[in-house]
C-alpha positions in Angstrom: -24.0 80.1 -52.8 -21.8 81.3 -55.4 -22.6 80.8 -59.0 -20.8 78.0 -61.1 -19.8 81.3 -63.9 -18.1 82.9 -60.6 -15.9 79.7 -59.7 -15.0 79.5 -63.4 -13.9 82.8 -63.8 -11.5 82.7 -60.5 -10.1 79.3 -62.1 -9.3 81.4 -65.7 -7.4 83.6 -63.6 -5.1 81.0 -61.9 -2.2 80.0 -63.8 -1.8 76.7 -65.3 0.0 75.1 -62.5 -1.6 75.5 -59.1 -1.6 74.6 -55.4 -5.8 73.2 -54.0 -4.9 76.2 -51.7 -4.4 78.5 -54.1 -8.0 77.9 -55.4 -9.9 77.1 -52.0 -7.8 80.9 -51.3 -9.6 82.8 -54.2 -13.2 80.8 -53.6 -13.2 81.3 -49.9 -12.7 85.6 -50.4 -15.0 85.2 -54.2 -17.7 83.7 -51.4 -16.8 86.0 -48.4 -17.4 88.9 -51.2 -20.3 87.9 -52.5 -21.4 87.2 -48.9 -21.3 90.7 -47.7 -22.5 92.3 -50.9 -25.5 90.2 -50.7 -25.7 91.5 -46.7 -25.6 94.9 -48.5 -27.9 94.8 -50.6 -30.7 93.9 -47.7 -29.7 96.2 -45.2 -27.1 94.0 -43.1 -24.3 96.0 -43.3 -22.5 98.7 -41.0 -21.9 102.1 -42.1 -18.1 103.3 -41.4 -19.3 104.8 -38.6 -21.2 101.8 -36.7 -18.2 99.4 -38.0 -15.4 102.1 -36.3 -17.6 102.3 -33.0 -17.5 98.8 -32.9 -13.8 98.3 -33.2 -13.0 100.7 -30.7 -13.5 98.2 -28.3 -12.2 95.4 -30.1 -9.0 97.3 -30.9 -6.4 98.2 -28.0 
């Protein structure tokens, strides 16, 4: 869940005028960051090395 100071600060950056895509844009990756650091910080995530394994086989 991302924080209501978060969403506020993403909206500051935008300029006055701006599209609802724009801002669902910037949430979704604020949410998709937050997301993974979150994974992080319990032990979730790949190292480079497990992550480059993996796409070896999704890449061709």
């Amino acid at each position: 869940m991302l924080a209501k100071t978060k969403v506020l600060e993403v909206i500051d950056t935008l300029p006055d005028e701006f599209s609802i895509d724009d801002l669902v844009e910037r949430l979704v990756v604020l949410h998709k960051i937050e997301k993974g650091l979150d994974q992080a910080d319990k032990g979730q995530a790949l190292s480079g090395e497990e992550a480059r394994e993996q796409l070896q086989y999704i890449i061709v």
